[in-house]
PDB file of N, H, CA, C and O in Angstrom:
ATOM      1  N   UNK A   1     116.963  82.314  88.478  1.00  0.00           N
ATOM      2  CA  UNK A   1     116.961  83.190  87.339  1.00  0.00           C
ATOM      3  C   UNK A   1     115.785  84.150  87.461  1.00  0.00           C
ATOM      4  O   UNK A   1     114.670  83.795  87.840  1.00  0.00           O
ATOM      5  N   UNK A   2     116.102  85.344  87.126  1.00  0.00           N
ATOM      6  H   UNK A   2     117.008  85.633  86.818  1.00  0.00           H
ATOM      7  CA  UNK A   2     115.091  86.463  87.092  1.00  0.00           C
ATOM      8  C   UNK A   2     114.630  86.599  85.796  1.00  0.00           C
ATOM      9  O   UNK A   2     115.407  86.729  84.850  1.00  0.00           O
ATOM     10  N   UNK A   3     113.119  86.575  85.645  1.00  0.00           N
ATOM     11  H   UNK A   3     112.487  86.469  86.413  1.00  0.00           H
ATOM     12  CA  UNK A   3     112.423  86.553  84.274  1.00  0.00           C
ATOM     13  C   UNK A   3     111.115  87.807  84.673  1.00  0.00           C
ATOM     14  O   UNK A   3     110.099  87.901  85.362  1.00  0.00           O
ATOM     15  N   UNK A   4     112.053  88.730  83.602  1.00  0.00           N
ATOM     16  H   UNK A   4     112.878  88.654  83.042  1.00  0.00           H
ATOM     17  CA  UNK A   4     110.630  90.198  83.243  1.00  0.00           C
ATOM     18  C   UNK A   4     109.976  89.686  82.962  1.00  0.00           C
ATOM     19  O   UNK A   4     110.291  88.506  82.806  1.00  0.00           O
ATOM     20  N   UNK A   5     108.635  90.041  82.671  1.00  0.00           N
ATOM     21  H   UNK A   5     108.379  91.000  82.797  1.00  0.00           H
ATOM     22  CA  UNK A   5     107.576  89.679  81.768  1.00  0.00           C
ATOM     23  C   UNK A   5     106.894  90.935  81.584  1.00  0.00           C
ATOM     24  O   UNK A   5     107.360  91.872  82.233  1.00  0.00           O
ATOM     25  N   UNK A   6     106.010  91.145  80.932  1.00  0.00           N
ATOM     26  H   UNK A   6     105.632  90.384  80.405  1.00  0.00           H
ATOM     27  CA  UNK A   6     104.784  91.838  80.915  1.00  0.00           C
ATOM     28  C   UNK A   6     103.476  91.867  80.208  1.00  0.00           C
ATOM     29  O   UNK A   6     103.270  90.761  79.709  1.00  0.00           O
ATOM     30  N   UNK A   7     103.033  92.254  80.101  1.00  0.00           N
ATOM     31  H   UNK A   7     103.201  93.152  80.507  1.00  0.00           H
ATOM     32  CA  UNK A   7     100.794  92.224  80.125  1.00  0.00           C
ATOM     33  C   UNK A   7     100.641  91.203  79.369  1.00  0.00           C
ATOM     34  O   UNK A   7      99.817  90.323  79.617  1.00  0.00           O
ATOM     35  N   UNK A   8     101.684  91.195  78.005  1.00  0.00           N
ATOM     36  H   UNK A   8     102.354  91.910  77.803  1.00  0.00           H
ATOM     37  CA  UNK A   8     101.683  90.120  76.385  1.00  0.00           C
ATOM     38  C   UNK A   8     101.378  88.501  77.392  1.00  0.00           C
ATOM     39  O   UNK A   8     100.369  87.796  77.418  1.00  0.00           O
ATOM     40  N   UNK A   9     102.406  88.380  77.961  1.00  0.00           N
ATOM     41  H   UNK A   9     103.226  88.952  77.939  1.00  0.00           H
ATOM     42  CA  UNK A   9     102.994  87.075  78.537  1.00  0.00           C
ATOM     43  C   UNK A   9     101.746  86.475  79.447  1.00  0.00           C
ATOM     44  O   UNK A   9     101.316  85.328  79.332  1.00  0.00           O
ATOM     45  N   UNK A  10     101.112  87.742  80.628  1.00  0.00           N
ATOM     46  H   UNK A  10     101.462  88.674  80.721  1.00  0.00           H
ATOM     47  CA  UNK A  10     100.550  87.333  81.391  1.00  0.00           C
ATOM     48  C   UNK A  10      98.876  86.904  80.573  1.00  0.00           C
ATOM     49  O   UNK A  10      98.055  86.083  80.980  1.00  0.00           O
ATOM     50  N   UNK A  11      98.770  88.036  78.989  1.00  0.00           N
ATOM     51  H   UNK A  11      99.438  88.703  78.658  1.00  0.00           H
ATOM     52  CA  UNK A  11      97.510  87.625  78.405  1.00  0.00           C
ATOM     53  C   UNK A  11      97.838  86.296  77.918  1.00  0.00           C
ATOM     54  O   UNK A  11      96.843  85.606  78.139  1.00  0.00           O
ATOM     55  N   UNK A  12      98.528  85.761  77.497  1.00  0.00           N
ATOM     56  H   UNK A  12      99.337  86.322  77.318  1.00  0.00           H
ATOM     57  CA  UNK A  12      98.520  84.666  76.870  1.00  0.00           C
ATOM     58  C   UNK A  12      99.027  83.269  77.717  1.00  0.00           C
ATOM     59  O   UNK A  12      99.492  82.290  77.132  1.00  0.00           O
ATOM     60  N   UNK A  13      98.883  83.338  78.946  1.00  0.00           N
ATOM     61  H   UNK A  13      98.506  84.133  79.421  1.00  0.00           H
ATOM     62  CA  UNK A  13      98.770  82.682  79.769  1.00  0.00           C
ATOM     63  C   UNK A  13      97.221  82.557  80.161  1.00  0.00           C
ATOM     64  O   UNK A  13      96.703  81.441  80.138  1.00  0.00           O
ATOM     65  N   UNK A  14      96.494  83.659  80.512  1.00  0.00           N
ATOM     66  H   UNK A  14      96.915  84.566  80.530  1.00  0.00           H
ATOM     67  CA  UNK A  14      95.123  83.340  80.999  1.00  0.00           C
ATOM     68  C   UNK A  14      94.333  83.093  79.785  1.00  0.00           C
ATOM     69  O   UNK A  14      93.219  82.620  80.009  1.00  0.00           O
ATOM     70  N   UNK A  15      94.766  83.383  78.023  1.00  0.00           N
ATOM     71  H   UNK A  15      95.671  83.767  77.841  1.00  0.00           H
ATOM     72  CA  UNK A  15      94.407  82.878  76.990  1.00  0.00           C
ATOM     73  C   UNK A  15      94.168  81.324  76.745  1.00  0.00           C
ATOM     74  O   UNK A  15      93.226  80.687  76.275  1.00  0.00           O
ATOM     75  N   UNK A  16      95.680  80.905  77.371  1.00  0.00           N
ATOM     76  H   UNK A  16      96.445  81.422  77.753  1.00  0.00           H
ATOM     77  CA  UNK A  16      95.845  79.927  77.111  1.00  0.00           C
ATOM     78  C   UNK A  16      96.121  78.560  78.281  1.00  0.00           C
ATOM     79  O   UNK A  16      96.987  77.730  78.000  1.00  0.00           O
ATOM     80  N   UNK A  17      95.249  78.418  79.679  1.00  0.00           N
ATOM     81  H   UNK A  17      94.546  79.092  79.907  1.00  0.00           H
ATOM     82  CA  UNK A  17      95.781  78.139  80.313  1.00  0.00           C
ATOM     83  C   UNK A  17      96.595  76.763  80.678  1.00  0.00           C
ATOM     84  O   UNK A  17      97.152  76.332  81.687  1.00  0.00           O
ATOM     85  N   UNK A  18      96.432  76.413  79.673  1.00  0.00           N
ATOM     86  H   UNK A  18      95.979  76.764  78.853  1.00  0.00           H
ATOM     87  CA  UNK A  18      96.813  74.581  79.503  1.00  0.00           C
ATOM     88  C   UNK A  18      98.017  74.892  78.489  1.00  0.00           C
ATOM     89  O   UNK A  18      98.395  73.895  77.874  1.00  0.00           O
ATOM     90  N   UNK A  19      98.699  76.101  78.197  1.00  0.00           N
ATOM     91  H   UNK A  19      98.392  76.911  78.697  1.00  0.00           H
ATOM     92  CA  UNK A  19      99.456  76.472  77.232  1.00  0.00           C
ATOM     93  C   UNK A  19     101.367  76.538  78.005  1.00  0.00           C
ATOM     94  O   UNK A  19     101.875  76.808  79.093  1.00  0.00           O
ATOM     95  N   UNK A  20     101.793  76.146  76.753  1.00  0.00           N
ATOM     96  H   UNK A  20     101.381  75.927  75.869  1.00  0.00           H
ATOM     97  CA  UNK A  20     103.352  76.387  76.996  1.00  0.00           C
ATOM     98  C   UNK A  20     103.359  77.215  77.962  1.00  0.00           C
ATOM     99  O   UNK A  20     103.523  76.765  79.096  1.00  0.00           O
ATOM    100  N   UNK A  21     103.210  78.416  77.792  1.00  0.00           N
ATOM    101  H   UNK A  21     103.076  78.781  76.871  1.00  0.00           H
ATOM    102  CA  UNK A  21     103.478  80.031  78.828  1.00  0.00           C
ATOM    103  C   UNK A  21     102.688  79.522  80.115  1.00  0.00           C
ATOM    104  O   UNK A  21     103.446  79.331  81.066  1.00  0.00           O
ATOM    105  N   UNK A  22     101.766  79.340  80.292  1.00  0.00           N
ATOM    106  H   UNK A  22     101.150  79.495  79.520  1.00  0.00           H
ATOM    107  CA  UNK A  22     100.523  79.029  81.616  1.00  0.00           C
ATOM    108  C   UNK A  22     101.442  78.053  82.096  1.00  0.00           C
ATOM    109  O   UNK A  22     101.919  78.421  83.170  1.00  0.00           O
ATOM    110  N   UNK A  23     101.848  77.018  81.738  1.00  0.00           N
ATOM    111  H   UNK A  23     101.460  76.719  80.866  1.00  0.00           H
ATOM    112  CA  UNK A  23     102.853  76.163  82.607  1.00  0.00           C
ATOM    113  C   UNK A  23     104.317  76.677  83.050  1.00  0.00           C
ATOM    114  O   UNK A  23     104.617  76.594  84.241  1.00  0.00           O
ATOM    115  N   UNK A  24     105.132  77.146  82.222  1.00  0.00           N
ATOM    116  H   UNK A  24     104.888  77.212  81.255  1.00  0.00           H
ATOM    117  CA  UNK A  24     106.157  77.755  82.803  1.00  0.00           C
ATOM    118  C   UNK A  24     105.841  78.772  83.790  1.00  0.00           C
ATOM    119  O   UNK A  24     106.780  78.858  84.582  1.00  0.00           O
ATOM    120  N   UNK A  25     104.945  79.537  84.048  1.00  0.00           N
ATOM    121  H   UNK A  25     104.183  79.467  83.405  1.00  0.00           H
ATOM    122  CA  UNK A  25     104.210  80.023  85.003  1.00  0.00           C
ATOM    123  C   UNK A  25     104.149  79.274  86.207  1.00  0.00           C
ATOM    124  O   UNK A  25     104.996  79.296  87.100  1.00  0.00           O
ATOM    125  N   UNK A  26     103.265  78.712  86.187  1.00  0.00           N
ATOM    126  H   UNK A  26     102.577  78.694  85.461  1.00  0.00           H
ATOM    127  CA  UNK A  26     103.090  78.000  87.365  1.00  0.00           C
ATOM    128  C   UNK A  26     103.881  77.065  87.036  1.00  0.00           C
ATOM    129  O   UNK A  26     103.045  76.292  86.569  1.00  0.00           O
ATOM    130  N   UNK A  27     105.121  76.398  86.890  1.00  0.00           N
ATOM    131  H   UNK A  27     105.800  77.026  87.270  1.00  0.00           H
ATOM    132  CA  UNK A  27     105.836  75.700  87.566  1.00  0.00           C
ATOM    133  C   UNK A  27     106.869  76.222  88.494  1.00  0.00           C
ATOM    134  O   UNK A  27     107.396  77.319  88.309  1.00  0.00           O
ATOM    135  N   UNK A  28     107.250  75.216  89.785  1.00  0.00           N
ATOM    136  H   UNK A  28     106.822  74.325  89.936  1.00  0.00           H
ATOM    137  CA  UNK A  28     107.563  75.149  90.608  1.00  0.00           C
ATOM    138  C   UNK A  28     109.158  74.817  90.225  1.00  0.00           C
ATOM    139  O   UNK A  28     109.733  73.733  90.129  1.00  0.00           O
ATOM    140  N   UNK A  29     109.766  76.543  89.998  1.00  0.00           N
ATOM    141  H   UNK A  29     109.299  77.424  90.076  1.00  0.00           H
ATOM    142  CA  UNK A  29     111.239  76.468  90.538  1.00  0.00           C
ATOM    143  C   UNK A  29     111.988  77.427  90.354  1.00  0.00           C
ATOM    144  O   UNK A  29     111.263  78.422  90.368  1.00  0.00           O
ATOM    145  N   UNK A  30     113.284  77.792  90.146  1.00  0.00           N
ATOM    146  H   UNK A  30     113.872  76.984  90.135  1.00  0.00           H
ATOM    147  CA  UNK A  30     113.949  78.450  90.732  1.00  0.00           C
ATOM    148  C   UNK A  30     113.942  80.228  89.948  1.00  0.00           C
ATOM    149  O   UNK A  30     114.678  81.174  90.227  1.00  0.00           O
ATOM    150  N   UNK A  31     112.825  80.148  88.931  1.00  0.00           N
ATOM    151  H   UNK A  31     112.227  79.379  88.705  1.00  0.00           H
ATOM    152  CA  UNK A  31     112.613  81.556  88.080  1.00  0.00           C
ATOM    153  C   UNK A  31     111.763  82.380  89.174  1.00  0.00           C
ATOM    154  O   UNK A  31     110.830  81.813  89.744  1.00  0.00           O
ATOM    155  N   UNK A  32     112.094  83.747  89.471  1.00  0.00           N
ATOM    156  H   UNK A  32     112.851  84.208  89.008  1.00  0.00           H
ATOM    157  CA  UNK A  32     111.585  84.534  89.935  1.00  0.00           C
ATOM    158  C   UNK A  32     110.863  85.706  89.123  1.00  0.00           C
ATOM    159  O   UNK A  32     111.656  86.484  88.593  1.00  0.00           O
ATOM    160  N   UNK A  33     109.448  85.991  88.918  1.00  0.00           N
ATOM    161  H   UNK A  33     108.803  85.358  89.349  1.00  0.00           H
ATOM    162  CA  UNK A  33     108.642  86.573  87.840  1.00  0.00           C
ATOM    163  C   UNK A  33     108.345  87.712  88.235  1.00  0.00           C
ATOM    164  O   UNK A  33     107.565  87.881  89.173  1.00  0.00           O
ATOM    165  N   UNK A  34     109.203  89.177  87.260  1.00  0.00           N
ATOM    166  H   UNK A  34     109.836  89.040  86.498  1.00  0.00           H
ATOM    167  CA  UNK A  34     108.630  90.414  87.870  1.00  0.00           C
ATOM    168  C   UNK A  34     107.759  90.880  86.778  1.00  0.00           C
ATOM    169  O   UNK A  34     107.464  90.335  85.715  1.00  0.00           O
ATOM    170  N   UNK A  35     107.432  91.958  87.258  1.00  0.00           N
ATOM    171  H   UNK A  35     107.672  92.401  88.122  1.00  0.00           H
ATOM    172  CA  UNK A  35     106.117  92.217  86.123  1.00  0.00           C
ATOM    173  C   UNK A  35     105.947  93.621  86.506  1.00  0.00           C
ATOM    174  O   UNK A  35     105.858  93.841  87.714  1.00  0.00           O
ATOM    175  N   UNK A  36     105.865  94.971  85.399  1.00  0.00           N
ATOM    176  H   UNK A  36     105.938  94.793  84.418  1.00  0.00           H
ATOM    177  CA  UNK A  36     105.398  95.935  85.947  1.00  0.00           C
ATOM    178  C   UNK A  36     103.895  96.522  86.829  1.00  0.00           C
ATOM    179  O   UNK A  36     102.782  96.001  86.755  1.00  0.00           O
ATOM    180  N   UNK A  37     104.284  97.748  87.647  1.00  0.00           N
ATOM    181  H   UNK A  37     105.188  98.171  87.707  1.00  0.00           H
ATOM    182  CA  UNK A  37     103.424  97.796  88.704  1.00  0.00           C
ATOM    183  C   UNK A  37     101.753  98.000  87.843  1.00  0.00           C
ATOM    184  O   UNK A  37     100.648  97.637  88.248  1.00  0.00           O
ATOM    185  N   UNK A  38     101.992  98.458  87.013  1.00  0.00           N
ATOM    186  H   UNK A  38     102.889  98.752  86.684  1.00  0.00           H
ATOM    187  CA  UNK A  38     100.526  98.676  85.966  1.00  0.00           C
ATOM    188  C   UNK A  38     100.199  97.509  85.326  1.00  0.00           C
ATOM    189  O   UNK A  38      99.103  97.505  84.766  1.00  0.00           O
ATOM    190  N   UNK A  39     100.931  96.428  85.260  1.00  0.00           N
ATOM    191  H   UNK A  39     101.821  96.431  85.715  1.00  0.00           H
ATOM    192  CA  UNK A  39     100.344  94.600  85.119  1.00  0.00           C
ATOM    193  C   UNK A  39      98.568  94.742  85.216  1.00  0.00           C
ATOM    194  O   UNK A  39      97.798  95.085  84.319  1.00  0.00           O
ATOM    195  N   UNK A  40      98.266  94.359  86.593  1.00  0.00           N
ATOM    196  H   UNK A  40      98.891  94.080  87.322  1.00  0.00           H
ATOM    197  CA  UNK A  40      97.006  94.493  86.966  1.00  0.00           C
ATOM    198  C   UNK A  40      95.909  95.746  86.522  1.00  0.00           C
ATOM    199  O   UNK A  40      94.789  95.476  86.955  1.00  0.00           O
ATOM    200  N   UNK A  41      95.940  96.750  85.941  1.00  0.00           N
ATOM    201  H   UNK A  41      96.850  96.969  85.590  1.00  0.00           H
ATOM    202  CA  UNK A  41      95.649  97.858  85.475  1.00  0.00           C
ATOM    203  C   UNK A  41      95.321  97.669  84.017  1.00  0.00           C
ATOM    204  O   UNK A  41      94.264  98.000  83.479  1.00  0.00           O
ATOM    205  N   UNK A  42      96.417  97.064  83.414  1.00  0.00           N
ATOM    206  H   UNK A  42      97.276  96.795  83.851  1.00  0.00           H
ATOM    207  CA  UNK A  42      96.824  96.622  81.543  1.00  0.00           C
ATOM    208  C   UNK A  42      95.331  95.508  81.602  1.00  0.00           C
ATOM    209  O   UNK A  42      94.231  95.777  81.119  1.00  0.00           O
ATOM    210  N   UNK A  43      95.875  93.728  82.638  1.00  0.00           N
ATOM    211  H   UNK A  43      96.769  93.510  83.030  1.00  0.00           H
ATOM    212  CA  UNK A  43      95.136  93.257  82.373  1.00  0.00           C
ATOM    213  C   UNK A  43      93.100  93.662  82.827  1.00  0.00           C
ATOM    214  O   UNK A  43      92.181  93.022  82.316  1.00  0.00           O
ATOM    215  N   UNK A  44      92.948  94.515  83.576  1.00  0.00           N
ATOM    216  H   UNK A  44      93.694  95.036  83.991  1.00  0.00           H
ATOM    217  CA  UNK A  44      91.358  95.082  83.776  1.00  0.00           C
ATOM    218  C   UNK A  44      90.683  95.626  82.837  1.00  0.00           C
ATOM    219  O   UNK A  44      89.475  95.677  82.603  1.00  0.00           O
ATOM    220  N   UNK A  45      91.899  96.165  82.150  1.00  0.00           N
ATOM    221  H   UNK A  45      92.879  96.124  82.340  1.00  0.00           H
ATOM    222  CA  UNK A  45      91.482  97.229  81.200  1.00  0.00           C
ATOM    223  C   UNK A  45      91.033  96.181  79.709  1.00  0.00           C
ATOM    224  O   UNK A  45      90.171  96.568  78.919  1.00  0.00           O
ATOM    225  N   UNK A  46      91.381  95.560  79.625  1.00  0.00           N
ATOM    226  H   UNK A  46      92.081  95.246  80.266  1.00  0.00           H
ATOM    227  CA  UNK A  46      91.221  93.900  78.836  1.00  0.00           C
ATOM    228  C   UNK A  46      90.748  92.624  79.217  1.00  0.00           C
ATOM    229  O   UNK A  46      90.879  91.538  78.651  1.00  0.00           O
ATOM    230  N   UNK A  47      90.205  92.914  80.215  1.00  0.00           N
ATOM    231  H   UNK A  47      90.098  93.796  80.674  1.00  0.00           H
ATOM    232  CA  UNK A  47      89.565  91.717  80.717  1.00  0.00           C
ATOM    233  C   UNK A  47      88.062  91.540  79.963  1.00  0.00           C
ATOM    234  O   UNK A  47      87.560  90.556  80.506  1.00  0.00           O
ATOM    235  N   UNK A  48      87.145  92.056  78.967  1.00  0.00           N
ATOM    236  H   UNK A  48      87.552  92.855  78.526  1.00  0.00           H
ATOM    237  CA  UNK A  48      86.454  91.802  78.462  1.00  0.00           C
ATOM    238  C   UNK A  48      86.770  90.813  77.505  1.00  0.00           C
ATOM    239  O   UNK A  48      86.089  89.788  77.519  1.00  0.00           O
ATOM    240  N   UNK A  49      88.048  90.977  76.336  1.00  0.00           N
ATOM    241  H   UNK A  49      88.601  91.810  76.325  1.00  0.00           H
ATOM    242  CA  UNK A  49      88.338  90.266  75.548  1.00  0.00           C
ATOM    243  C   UNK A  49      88.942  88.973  75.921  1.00  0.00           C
ATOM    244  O   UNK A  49      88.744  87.892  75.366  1.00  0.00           O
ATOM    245  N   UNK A  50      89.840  89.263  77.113  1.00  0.00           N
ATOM    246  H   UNK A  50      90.000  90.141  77.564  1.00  0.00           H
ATOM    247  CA  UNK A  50      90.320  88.335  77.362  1.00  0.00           C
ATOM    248  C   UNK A  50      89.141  87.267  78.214  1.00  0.00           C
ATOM    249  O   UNK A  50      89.316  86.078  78.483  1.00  0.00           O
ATOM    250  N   UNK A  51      88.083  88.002  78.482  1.00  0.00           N
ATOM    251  H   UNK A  51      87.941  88.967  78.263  1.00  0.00           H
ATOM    252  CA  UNK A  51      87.327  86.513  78.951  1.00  0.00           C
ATOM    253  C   UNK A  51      86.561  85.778  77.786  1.00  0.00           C
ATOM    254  O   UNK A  51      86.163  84.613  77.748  1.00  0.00           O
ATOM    255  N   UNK A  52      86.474  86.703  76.918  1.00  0.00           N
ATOM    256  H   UNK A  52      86.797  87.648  76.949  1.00  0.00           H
ATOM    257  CA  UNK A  52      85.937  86.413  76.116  1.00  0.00           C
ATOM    258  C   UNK A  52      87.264  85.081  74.774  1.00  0.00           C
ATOM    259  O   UNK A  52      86.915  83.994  74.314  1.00  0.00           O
ATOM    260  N   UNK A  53      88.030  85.468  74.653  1.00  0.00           N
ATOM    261  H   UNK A  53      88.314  86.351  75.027  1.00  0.00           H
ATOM    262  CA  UNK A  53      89.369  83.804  74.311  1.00  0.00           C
ATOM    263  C   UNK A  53      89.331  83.147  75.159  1.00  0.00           C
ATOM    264  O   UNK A  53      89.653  82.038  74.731  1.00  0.00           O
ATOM    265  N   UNK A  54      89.075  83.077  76.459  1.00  0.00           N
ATOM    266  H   UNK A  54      88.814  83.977  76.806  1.00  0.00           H
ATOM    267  CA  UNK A  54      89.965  82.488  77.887  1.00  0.00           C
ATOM    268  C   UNK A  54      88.739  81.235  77.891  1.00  0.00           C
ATOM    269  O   UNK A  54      87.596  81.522  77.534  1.00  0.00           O
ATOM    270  N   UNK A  55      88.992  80.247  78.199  1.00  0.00           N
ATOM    271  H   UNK A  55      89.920  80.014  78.489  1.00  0.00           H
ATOM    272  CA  UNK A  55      88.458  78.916  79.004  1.00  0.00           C
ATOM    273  C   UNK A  55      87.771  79.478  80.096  1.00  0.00           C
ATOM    274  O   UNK A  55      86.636  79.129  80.419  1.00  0.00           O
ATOM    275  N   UNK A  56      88.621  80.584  80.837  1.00  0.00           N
ATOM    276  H   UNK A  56      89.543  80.867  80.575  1.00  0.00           H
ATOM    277  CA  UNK A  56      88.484  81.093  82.651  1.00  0.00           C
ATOM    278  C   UNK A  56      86.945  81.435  82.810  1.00  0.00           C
ATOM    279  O   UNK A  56      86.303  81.854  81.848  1.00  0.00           O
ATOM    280  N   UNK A  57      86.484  81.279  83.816  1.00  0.00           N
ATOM    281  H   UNK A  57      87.006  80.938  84.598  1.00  0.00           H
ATOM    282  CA  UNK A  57      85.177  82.436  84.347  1.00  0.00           C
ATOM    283  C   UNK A  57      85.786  83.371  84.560  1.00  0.00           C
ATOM    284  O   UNK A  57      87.011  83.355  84.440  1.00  0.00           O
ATOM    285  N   UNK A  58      84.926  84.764  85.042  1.00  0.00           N
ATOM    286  H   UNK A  58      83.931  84.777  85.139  1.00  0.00           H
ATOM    287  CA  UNK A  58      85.488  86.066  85.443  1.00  0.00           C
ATOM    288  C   UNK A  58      86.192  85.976  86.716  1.00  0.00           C
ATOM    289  O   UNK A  58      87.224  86.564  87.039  1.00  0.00           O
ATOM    290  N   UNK A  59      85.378  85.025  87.503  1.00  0.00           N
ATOM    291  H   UNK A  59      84.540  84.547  87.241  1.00  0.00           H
ATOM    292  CA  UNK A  59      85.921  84.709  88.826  1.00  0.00           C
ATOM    293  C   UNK A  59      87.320  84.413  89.032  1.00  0.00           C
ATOM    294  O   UNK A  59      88.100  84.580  89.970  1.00  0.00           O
ATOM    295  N   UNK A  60      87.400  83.925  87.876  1.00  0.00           N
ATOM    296  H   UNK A  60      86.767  83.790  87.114  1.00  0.00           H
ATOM    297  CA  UNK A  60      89.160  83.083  87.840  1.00  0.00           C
ATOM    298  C   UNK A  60      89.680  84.121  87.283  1.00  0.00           C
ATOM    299  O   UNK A  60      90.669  84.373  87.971  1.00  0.00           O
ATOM    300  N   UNK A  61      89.583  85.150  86.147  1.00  0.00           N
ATOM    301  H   UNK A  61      88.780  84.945  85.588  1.00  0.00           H
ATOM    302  CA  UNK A  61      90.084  86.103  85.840  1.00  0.00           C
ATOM    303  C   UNK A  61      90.022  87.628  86.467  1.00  0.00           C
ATOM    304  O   UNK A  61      90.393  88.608  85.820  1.00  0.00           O
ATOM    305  N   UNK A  62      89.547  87.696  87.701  1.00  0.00           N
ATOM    306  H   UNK A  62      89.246  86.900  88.227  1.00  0.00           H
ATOM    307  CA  UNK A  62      88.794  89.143  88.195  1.00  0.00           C
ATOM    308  C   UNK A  62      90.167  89.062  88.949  1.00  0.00           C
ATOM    309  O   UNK A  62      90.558  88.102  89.614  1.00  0.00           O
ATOM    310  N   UNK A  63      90.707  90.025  88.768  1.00  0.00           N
ATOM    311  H   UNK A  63      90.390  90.804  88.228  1.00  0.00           H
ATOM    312  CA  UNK A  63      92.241  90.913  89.374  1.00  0.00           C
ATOM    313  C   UNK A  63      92.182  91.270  90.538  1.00  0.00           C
ATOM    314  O   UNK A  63      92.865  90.920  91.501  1.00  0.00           O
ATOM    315  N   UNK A  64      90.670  92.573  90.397  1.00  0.00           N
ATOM    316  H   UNK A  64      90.116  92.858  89.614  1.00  0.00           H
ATOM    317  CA  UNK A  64      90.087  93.463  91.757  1.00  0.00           C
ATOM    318  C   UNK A  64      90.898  92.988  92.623  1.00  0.00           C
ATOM    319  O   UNK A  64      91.995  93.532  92.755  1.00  0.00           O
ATOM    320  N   UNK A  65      90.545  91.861  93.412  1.00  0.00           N
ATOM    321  H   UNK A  65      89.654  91.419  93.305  1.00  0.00           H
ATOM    322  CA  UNK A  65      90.715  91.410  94.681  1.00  0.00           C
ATOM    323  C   UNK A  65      92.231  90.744  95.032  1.00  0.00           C
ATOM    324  O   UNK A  65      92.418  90.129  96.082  1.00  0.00           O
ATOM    325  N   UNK A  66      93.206  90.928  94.096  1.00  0.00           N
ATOM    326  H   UNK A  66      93.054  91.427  93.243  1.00  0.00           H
ATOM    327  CA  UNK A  66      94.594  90.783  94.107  1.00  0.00           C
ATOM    328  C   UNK A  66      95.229  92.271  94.758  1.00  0.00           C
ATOM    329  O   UNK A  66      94.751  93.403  94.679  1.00  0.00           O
ATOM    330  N   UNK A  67      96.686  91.726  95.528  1.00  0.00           N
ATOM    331  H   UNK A  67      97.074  90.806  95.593  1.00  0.00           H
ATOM    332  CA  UNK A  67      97.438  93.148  95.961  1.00  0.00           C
ATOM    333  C   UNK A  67      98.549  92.917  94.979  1.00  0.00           C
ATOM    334  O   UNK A  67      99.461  93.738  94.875  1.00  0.00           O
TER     335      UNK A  67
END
């Protein structure tokens, strides 16, 4: 199954990472997750707040170094 998502889904996954959404995420099976090409762009541009809710370090949340 093919599942859109976008920026909402992916914030409230790194919001929440022990959360409903953060697990259907990372589980292992047959959903394929697209996401628009400005994803990574949306979440940088919000990565203050969002580290600031998030459990994450920046390290775990820093995009930069993703293709």
């Amino acid at each position: 199954m093919i599942v859109i998502t976008d920026s909402n889904i992916i914030f409230s996954a790194l919001i929440s990472p022990n959360g409903t959404v953060a697990q259907i995420l990372k589980a292992k099976s047959r959903l394929q997750f697209f996401a628009p090409s400005y994803l990574f762009e949306e979440v940088n541009r919000h990565l203050a707040k969002i580290e600031e809710l998030s459990p994450l370090n920046i390290q775990n949340l820093d995009t930069r170094h993703r293709t």
